[in-house]
Every structure is written in structure tokens, then in C-alpha cells.
C-alpha positions in Angstrom: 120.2 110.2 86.5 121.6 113.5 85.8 121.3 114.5 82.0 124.6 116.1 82.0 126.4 113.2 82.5 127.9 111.2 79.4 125.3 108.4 79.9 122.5 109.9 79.5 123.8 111.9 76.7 122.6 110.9 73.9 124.7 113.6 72.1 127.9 111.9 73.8 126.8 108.1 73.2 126.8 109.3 70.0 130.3 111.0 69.9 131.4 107.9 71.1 129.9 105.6 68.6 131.5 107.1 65.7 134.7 108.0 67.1 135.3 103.7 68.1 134.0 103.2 64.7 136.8 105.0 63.3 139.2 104.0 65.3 138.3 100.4 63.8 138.7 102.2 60.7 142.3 103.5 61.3 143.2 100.0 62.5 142.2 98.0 59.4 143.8 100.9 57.4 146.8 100.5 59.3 147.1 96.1 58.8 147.1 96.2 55.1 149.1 99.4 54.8 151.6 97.1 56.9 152.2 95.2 54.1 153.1 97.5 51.6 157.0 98.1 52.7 157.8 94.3 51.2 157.1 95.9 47.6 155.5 94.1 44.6 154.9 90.3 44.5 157.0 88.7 41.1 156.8 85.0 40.1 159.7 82.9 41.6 161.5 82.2 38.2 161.4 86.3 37.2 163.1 86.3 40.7 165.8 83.5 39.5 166.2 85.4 36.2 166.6 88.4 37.9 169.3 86.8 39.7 171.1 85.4 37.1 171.1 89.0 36.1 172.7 90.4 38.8 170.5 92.5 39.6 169.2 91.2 43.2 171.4 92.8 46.0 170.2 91.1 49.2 166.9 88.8 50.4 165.4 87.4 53.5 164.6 84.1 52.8 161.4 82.6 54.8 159.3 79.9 55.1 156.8 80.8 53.0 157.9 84.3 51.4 161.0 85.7 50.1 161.4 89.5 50.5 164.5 90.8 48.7 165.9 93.9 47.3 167.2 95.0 43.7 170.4 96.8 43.5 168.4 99.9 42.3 167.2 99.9 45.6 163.5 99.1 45.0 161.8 96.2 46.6 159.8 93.3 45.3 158.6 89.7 47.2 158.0 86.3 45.9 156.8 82.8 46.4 159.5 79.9 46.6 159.0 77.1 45.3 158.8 74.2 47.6 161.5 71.3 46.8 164.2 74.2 45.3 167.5 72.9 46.7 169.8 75.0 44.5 168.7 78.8 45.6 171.4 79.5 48.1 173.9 77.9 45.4 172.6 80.5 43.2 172.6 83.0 45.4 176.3 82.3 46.0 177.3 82.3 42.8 176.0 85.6 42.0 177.3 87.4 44.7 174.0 87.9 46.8 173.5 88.5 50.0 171.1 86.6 51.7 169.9 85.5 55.4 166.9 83.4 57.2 163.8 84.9 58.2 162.0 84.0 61.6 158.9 82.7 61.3 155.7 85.1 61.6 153.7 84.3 65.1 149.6 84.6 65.0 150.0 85.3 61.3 146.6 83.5 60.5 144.8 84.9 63.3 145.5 88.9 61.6 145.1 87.7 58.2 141.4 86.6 59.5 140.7 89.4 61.9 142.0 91.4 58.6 139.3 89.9 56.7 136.2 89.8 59.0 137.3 93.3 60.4 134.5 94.9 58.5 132.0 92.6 58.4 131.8 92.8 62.1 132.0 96.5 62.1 128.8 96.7 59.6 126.9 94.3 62.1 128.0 96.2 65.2 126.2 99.4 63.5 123.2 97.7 62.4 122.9 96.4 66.6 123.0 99.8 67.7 121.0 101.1 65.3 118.5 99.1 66.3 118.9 99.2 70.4 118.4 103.2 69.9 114.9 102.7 67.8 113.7 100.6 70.1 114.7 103.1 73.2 113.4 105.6 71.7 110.0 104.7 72.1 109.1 104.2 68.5 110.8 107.4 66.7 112.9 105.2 64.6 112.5 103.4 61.5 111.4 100.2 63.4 109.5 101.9 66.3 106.1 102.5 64.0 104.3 100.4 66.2 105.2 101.8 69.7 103.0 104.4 71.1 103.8 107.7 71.4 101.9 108.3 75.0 103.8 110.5 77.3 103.9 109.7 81.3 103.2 113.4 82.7 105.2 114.5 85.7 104.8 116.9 88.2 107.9 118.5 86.5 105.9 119.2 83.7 103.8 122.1 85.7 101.4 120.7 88.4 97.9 121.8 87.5 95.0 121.1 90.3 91.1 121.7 90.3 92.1 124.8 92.4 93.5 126.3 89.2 90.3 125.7 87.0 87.3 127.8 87.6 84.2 128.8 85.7 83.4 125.3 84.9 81.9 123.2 88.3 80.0 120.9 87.0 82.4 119.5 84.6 84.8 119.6 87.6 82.5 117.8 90.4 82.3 114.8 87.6 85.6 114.1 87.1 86.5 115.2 90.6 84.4 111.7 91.1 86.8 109.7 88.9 89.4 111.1 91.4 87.9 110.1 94.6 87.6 106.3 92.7 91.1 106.0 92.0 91.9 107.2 95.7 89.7 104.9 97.2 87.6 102.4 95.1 86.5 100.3 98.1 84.2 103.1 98.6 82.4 102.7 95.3 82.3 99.1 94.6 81.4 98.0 97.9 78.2 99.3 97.3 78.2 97.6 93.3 79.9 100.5 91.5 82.3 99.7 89.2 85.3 102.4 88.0 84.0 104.2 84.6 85.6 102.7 81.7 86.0 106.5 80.0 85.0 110.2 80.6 84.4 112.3 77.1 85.1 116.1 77.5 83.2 118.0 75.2 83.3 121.4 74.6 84.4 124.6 72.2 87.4 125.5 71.4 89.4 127.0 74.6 86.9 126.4 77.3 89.2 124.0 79.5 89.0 120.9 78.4 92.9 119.7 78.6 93.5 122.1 81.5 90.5 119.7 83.6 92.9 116.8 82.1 95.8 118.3 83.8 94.1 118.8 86.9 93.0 115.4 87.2 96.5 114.5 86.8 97.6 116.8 89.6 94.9 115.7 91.9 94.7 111.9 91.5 98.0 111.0 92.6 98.5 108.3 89.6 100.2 107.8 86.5 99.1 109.8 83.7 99.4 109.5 80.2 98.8 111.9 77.5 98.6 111.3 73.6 97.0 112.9 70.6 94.1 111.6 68.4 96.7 112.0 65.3 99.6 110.4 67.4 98.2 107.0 66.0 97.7 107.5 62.7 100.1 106.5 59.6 100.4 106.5 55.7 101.4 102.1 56.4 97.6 100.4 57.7 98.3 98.8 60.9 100.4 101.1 62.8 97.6 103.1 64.5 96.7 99.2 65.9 100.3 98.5 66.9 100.3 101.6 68.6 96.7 101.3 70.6 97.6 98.4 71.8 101.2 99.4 73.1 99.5 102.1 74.7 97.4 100.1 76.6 100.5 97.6 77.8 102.2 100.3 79.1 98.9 101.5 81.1 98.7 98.2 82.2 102.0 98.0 83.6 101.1 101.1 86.1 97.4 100.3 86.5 95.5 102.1 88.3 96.2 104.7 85.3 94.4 107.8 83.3 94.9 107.9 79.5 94.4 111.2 77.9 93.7 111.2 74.3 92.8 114.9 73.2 91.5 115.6 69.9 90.1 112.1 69.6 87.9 113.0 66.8 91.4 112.7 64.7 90.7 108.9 65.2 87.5 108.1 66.3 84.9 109.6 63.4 82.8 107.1 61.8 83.3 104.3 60.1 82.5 103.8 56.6 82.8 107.4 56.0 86.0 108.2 54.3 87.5 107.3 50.6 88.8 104.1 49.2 88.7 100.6 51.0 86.5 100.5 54.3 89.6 98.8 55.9 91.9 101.9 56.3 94.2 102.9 58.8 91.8 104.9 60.6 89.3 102.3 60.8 91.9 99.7 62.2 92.5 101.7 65.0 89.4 102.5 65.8 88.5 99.1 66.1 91.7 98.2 67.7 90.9 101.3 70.6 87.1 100.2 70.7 88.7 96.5 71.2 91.1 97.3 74.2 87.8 99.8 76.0 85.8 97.1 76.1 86.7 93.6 74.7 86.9 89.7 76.0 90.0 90.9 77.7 89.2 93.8 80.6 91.7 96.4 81.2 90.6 97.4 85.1 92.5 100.4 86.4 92.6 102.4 83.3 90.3 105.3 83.0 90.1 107.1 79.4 89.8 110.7 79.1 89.2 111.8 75.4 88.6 115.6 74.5 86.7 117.2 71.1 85.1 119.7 70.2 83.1 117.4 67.4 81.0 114.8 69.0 78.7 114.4 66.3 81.0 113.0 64.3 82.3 110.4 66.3 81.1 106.6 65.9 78.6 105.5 67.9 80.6 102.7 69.2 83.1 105.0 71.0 79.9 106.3 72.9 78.0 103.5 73.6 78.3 103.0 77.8 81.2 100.5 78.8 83.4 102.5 76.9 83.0 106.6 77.1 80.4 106.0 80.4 79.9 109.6 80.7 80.1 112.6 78.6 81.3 115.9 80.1 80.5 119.0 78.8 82.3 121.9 79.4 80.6 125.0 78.4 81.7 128.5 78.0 81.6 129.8 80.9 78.8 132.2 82.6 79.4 135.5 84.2 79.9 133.8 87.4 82.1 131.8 85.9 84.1 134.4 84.0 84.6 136.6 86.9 85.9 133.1 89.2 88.3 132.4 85.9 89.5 136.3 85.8 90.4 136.2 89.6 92.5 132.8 89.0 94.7 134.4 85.8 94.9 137.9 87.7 96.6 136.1 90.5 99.7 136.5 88.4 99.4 139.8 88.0 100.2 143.2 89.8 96.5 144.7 89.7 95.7 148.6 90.6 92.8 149.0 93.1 89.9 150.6 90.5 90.1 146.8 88.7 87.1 145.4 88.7 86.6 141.4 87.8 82.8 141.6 87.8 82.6 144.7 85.8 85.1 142.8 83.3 83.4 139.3 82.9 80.0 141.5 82.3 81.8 143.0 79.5 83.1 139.6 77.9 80.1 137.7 77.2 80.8 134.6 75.0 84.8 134.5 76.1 86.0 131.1 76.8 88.3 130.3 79.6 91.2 130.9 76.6 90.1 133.7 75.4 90.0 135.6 79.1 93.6 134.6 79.8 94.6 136.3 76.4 92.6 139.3 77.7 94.7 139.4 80.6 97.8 138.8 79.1 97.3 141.9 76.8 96.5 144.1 79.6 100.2 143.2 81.0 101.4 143.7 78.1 99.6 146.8 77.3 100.5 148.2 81.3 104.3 147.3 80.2 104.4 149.5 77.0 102.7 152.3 78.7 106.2 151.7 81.5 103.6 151.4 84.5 103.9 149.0 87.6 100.1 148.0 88.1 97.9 146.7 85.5 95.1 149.2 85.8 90.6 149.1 84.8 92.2 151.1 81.5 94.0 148.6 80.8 91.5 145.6 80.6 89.1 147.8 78.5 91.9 149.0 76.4 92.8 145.2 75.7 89.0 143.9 75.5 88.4 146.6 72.8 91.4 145.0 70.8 90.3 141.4 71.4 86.8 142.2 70.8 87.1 144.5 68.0 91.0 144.3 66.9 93.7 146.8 67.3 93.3 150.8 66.9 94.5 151.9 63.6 95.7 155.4 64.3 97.2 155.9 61.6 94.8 155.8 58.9 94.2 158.9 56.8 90.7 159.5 56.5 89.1 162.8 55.4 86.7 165.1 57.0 84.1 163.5 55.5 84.4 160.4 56.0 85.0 161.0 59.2 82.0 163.0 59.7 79.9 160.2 58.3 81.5 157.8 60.6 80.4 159.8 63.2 76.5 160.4 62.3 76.7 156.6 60.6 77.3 155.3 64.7 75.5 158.2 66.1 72.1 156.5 64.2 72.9 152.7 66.1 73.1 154.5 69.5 70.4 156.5 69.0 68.3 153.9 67.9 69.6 151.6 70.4 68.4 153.8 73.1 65.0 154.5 71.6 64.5 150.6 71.7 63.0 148.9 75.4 64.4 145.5 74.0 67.8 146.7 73.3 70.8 145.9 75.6 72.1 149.4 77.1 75.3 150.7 75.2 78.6 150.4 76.7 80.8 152.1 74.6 80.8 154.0 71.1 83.9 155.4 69.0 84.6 156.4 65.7 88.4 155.0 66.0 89.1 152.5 63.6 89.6 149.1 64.3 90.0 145.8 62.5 88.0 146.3 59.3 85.4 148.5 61.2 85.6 152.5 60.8 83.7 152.9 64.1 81.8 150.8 66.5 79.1 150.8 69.0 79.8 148.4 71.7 76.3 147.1 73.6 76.5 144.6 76.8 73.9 142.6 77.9 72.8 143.0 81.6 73.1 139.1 82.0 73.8 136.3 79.7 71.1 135.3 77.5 70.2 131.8 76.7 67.4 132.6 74.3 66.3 135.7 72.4 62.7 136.5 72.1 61.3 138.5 69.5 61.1 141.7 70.7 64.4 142.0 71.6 65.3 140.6 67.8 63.0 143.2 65.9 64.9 145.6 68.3 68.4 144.3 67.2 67.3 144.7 63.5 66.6 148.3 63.9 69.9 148.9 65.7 71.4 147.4 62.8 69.6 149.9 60.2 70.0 153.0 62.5 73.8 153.6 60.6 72.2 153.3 57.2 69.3 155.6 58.0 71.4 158.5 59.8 73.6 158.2 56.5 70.7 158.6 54.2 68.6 161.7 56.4 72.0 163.9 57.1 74.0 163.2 53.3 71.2 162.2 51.2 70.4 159.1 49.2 72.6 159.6 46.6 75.5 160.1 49.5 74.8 157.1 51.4 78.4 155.1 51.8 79.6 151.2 51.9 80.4 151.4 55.9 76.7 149.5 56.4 77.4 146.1 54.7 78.1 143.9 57.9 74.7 146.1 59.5 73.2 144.4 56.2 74.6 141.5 56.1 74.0 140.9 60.0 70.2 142.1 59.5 69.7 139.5 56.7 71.1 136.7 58.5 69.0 137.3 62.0 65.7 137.7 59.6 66.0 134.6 57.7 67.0 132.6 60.9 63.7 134.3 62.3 61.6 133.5 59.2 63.4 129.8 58.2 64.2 128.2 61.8 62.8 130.1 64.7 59.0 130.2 63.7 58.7 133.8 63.5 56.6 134.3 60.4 52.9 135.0 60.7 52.3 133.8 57.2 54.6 130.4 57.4 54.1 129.3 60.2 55.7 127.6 63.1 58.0 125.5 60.4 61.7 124.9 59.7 62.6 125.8 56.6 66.5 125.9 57.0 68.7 122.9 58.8 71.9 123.6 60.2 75.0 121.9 58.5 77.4 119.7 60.1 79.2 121.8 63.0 79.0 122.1 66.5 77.9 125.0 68.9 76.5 126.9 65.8 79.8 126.6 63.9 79.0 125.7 60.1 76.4 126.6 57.9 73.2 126.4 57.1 71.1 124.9 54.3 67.5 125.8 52.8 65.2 122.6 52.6 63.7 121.6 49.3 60.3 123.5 48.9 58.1 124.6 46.0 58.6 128.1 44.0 55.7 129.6 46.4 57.6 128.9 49.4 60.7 130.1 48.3 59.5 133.2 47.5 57.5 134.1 50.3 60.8 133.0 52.5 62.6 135.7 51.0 59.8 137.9 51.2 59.0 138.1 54.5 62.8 138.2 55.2 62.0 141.4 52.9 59.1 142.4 55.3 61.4 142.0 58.6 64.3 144.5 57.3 61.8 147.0 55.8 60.2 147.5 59.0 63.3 147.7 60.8 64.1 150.6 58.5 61.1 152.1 58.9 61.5 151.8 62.7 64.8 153.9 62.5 63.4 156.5 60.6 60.6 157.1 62.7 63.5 157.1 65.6 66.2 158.9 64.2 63.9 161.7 62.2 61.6 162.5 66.0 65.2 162.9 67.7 67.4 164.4 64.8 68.4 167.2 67.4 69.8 164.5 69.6 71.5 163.0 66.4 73.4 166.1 65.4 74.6 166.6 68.9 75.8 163.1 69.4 77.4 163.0 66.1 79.2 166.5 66.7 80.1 165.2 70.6 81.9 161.9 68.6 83.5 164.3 66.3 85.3 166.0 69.6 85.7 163.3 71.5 86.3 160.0 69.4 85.2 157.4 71.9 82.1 157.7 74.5 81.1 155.5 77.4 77.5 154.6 77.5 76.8 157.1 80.8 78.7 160.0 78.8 75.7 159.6 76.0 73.0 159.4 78.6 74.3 162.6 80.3 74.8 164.3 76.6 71.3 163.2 75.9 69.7 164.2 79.0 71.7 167.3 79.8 73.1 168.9 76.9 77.0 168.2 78.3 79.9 166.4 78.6 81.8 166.9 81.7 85.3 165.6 81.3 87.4 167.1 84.1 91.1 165.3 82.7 91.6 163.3 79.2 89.7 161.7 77.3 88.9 158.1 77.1 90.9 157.2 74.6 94.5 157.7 75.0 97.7 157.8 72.6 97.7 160.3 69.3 94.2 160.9 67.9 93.3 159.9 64.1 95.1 161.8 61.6 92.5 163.6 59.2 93.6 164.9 55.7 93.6 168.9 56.0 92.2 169.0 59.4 92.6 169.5 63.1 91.0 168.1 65.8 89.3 169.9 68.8 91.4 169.5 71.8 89.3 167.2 74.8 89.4 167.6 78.4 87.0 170.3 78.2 83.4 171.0 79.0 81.2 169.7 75.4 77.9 171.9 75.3 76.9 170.4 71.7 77.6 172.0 68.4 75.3 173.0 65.7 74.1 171.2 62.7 76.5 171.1 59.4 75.5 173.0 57.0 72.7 170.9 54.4 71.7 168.8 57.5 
């Protein structure tokens, strides 16, 4: 049906609706405002006296009512009395005019219709109320207990497993639940039975309700989608009412998926939260673990649930029979970065220098999310800069802000501070590059962005798993290289805040090395620290009860660690301070070097930059001061003066 036409309108059923209702209205109006020309009703003997007055002019004398009129020319009506014999005579005598009155047909029938008018009017309301609750799925007042499931269409946006990359494994099992609701004989021939329920688990963004949607596309069945916190209500026993509505309605187009995502909404566990055991929450748990797997079995209907919190969901949800398999669905590798890149830059008008591979080697830790955002900026970023292709600068110019947050040009800073900027991210390259452990540098600037003054970008060569502890003493001496330039170029007493998330980031990696990873020589291979309640390292961590001795020698061989980090920079930064001041001076010019421009400044003394620089847009305003034009040869500059 067409939603333009009237009947499935609801905007016109409504319009409708009203408008018959007060037409009933006008009609009810109308029959007792009919009424009102015969005037006021008098006793029959003030109507004789009135008479006798001469006062009446004329009446209409009827079987049951006399309607007459005064000679003043109002109105009145009255009741006779039955038996009176001597009116007319009366009537006669005082010179009034008087005549018969035909008898009223259907009378009785409007005088009821008049009275159970609005009673049936205040019934007909209360009916349709109540036929539009319950076709509208449960929105109403009365609908609590109908489930709030959606049947997903191909209208909706058709989503396949060709669209969703990065992810295979995940992909090949549920591509499995596919071929069994295309051809079951296949499986249970051989004594496989159809999986009662498939658990997606997985960070934030990684694909999780996009492989939902492409199971949809693919399977050829109905599919339903609903939200953890679609069942639950303030009133107990509507998340029930509604599990088990859901599941008549999947039983109705059996063979069927159900998608629940963010399950964890509903399916934590039991005997956790406040107040009586027997909550809302708790009801429909039961009433979902019920329905799963009960006396009664639901065959056809595959559940799909998505979290990002497995741990605390019960362990009845998990137990096999109900969620048979759990899916996780991992951020994605490089291989699978570059295959999710190449499927969101399909939309998009791409110049030849772009690169996937040399982007998803640059985005390490992205989710599937988090890349289509990337591209998306590039777009837009292509668009404000009124160009037709999306070009390589634009995907670094839009990783940068992603990564690091948006360029804040327009912050006054002073020479100084500048020029300790500069030396401050001069110290972590230099370092960086004087460490075998270290990952190589990919870009450094002294732009502002986010909360961050300046920046030195390092990539890994692959994606790392684990860390060993070479390449974590190495990152720990990156992160005091921007302290230790500060303190050899300005002094002690000039040293700035700009190294508090180096400090903070240095603490952190010791005591995880010390407290969790083993790395102490005098405590041994022992955990000290236990991670709180999270998932994929989200949450916090907590210090196990020890004695006074442990405690203190926790925090101080955390103390050792950074100390010999620091050392490790100075020793660095103090054997190539030559190397510093020219760095530092080529940051000054330039504002933002790629990792092969500081290899070629370091090895060869220059910077050959045959256009523009790297950067692009107005550089950084500074507060009594100009910056050197780029686009120029840089031969390195001398030391300031104090250095």
C-alpha cells in the first residue's frame, strides 16, 4: 500500500476521527437547541391564571404539551392536565386563539438517541483508542508488553559479506549460519543441528552490527533487529511480556535470525544489582534464557547478540544450547585495515599517489569505525580545499586530526615557547633514533593540536602483539628525551609543564613492567597489580594487598626504571647535541617534518624541499615574530645563544 494514500495515513485517520467526532458533537448541540424556540415551561394553573388575565394571545394545544404565546410576545409551554374539559371554554371566553397540534412522529426514539448520544460517543473513543495501541506494536499505553523487534528489509539498505572486510574469521562463522538456513539438510543429515545463538564480541566499532546486517543481506530470511534496553521497564514484567512476543512473532516466520545488540543491557548477572533479586532485569533474563532453551524448542530461530562486555554477562546466557558459539571480532590487522580502506574508498573519487597500504600502516589500533571516519574527513577535507579527487594529503592531513585532533593555528604563542616546543620534540626524535628498539619516526611538528603543543608521530613496521623489554626501556627513554633537551638547552630552573603526559606515560609503562609483566629483577616474576572490571584493557587497575616492604620497593624500582631512562637520554641527547640544535632550528623553519626529511637532515646537513612545505594553510602566529619563509634549501642554523 502506498503511504500517501488516506489509509495508510495515519495523519488522515486521524483528521477523520476527530472531525466525525464533532460532527456528533454539532448534532447533539443542534437536538436540544431545538427545543429552545417553545420558551420556558410554567405550571398548568399559572397558565389558566395567566389566562384569566388576558394575557395569553394564542396556543397550540397537543397531546401532551401546550406551546402558547403571551401578548407581549414572549413564549412559554406547559403541561395539561389530563381530564380538563373546560380549557377551550376558557380559552373562548377570554378571547384566545387557539388550534390542535399534530402529534410528534419518532418522538421517543430522539429523546433516547438524545440521551445515549454521548455515552456512545465516549465508548466509540475509548475502541479506537485501543485498536491504534494495539496496531501500533506496543507504543501505546496498553502495548507495554509487545516487542519492539523490527523486521529489516532490503529497503532499509542491503548490506552483504562483500561489504565487510578486515574481519574473516568472524565472517566464515557466521557465513556457516547462512549456508544452514539455506540448506539444513546439508548439516543435519550428517547429525548437526542449527546453532541455537551466535555471540559477537568485540570493541567498540569493529563491525559487529554491520556482520548482523550482512547476514541479513545474505541469508535470504526474515530478520529481526531489537536492542538490549528495548525490553526493559520501570513496571516488572514487561521485559517478559515483551521476550516472549518477540519470540511469537519469530515463530510465525521461522526459519528467522533475531538480532539483539547491546545485550549486555539485559543479560548481566543475576543477583548483582540493588533491591529485590526479582527485578525487571532479572525477569527477562530468565524469561530470554527460557525461550533459548526451555521444555518448549523454538527450531528455526537463530539469536545473534552483540557486546562489547562479555564478562559481565551471566553464565547462563553462555552456557552451549543457547549462545553455541562466540564470535570475536577483533580490530582489525594491517591486512585487514588496508581490505577495509579499499571497501570505504569505493565511494570516493581517489587521486593516483593514494596509497591504502601506506595508510592502514599508519593507523594501527583503528577499528573498522574509526577508518570510515578517516575517510570521510579526507572528503571532507578535499571539499574545503574546492578539489575534485581526494588526494595522499589528504588522508594524512585527516589521520593527523583523528590521531592527534585538529590544528590550532590560531594560538598565540611566543618565541619562546615556541622555541622550546621545538628543542622539547627535537629530544623524542633524537632519542628515538638513537634507540635499536624504537619504531622509526613518521612524522614530527611543533603545530599545535588537541591539548598537545607539538608531537612526534612513530609507526610500527608491523602490528605488535606483545612488547618485549627492550623495546619498552627504549619507549621510556623516548618519553624522557623532551624533558632532557628542555633541561640541557634552558637549564633546570627553565624546564616547562609541556612533559607531563611523557611523565605520566613513563610512570604508567614502569609500574605495568614492575606490578604485572614480571620485569623486576628484585620482585620477581609476580603480579602485584590486577586489572579492574573492563574489557580489551578498558578500566583500571588495582594494587594487591602487600606488606609496607613490598610497597615500597614497587614504587622503587618504578623509581629505578624512569631514572635510567633519564639517564639514557642524557647520555643520547648530550653525544649528539650538534644534531639537536640543528633539528630543533630545521622545526623552527619548517614546522612539521617527515621521518625521511630528519634522516636526510641528520645524515647530510639539508633539507631539500623543491615546492611547499608539508604543512599547508597559514603558519602559527607567534607574538612579535616572523616566520622564515619554506620552500627553500635548509643547511641548519646555529646554536641560540646560552645553548
Amino acid at each position: 500500500m502506498n503511504d500517501d494514500q488516506p489509509n495508510g495515513n495515519p495523519w488522515v485517520k486521524s483528521l477523520l476521527v476527530w472531525g466525525g467526532i464533532f460532527l456528533a458533537l454539532l448534532m447533539v448541540v443542534s437536538m436540544f437547541s431545538s427545543r429552545g424556540d417553545a420558551g420556558p415551561i410554567i405550571p398548568y394553573s399559572d397558565f389558566r391564571a395567566k389566562v384569566a388575565e388576558g394575557s395569553v394571545d394564542a396556543v397550540e394545544i397537543g397531546e401532551n404539551r401546550i406551546d402558547g404565546k403571551m401578548k407581549n410576545g414572549d413564549s412559554f409551554s406547559t403541561v395539561p392536565v389530563p381530564g380538563d374539559t373546560t380549557l377551550t371554554q376558557l380559552l373562548q371566553a377570554h378571547d384566545v386563539k387557539y388550534a390542535g397540534k399534530a402529534a410528534e412522529e419518532g418522538n421517543l426514539l430522539i429523546y433516547i438517541l438524545a440521551q445515549t448520544l454521548p455515552f456512545l460517543l465516549i465508548v466509540g473513543i475509548a475502541f479506537f483508542a485501543l485498536r491504534q495501541v494495539q496496531k501500533g506494536g506496543g507504543s501505546g499505553a496498553m502495548g507495554f508488553g509487545k516487542s519492539k523487534a523490527k523486521l529489516l528489509t532490503e529497503r532499509s539498505g542491503r548490506v552483504t559479506f562483500a561489504d565487510v572486510a578486515g574481519i574473516d574469521e568472524a565472517r566464515e562463522e557466521l557465513e556457516e549460519i547462512v549456508e544452514f538456513l539455506r540448506d539444513p539438510q546439508r548439516f543435519s543429515k550428517l547429525g548437526g543441528q542449527i546453532p541455537k545463538g551466535a555471540l559477537l564480541v568485540g570493541s567498540p566499532g569493529t563491525g559487529k552490527t554491520l556482520l548482523a546486517r550482512a547476514i541479513a543481506g545474505e541469508a535470504g530470511v526474515p530478520f529481526f533487529t531489537i536492542s538490549g534496553s528495548d525490553f526493559v521497564e520501570m513496571f516488572v514484567g514487561v521485559g517478559a511480556s515483551r521476550v516472549r512476543d518477540m519470540f511469537e512473532q519469530a515463530k510465525k516466520n521461522a526459519p528467522c535470525i533475531v538480532f539483539i545488540d547491546e545485550i549486555d543491557a539485559v543479560g548481566r548477572h543475576r543477583g548483582h544489582g540493588l533491591g529485590n533479586s526479582n527485578d525487571e532485569r532479572e525477569q527477562t533474563l530468565n524469561q530470554l534464557l527460557v525461550e533459548m532453551d526451555g521444555f518448549e524448542a523454538n527450531e528455526g530461530i537463530i539469536i545473534i547478540a552483540a557486546t562489547n562486555r562479555p564478562d559481565v554477562l551471566d553464565p547462563a546466557l553462555l552456557r552451549p544450547g543457547r549462545f553455541d558459539r562466540q564470535v570475536v571480532v577483533p580490530v582489525p590487522d594491517i591486512e585487514g585495515r588496508e581490505k577495509i580502506l579499499e571497501v570505504h574508498m569505493k565511494k570516493v573519487p581517489l587521486a593516483p599517489d593514494v596509497n591504502p597500504r601506506v595508510i592502514a600502516r599508519g593507523t594501527p589500533g583503528f577499528s573498522g569505525a574509526d577508518l570510515a571516519n578517516l575517510v570521510n574527513e579526507a572528503a571532507l577535507l578535499a571539499a574545503r580545499r574546492n578539489k575534485r579527487l581526494v588526494a595522499m594529503q589528504e588522508f594524512e592531513d585527516a589521520k593527523d586530526k583523528v590521531m592527534m585532533g585538529a590544528e590550532r593555528r590560531s594560538m598565540v604563542m611566543t618565541e619562546d615557547e615556541k622555541k622550546m616546543t621545538a628543542y622539547h620534540e627535537a629530544g623524542h626524535a633524537l632519542v628515538s633514533l638513537n634507540e635499536p628498539a624504537s619504531d622509526p619516526i613518521h612524522k614530527a611538528t611543533i603545530i599545535p593540536r588537541g591539548r598537545a603543543l607539538g608531537m612526534v608521530m612513530r609507526l610500527p613496521e608491523r602490528d605488535s602483539y606483545s612488547y618485549h623489554r627492550d623495546k619498552m626501556l627504549a619507549n621510556l627513554s623516548v618519553a624522557m628525551g623532551g624533558r632532557v633537551a628542555e633541561e640541557l638547552i634552558f637549564g633546570h630552573d627553565k624546564v616547562s609543564s609541556g612533559a607531563s603526559s611523557d611523565i605520566q606515560y613513563a610512570t604508567g609503562l614502569a609500574r605495568n613492567m614492575v606490578t604485572r609483566w614480571g620485569m623486576s629483577d628484585k620482585l620477581g616474576p609476580l603480579q602485584y597489580e590486577e586489572q579492574q572490571e573492563g574489557y580489551l584493557g578498558m578500566g583500571g587497575s588495582q594494587r594487591l594487598m602487600g606488606s609496607d616492604e613490598t610497597n615500597k620497593l614497587i614504587d622503587s624500582e618504578i623509581r629505578v626504571l624512569v631514572d635510567d631512562a633519564h639517564k639514557r637520554a642524557t647520555q643520547i641527547l648530550n653525544s649528539e647535541i650538534d644534531k639537536l640544535h640543528l633539528l630543533a632550528n630545521a622545526m623552527l623553519e619548517y614546522e612539521t617534518l617527515s621521518g625521511d626529511e630528519i634522516k636526510d637532515l641528520l645524515e647530510h646537513g639539508e633539507i631539500d624541499r623543491p615546492s611547499e612545505p608539508v604543512t599547508t594553510g597559514k603558519p602559527v602566529r607567534t607574538a612579535g615574530s616572523s616566520i622564515p619563509k619554506a620552500g627553500k634549501r635548509f643547511s641548519g642554523g646555529t646554536a641560540p645563544q646560552g645553548a
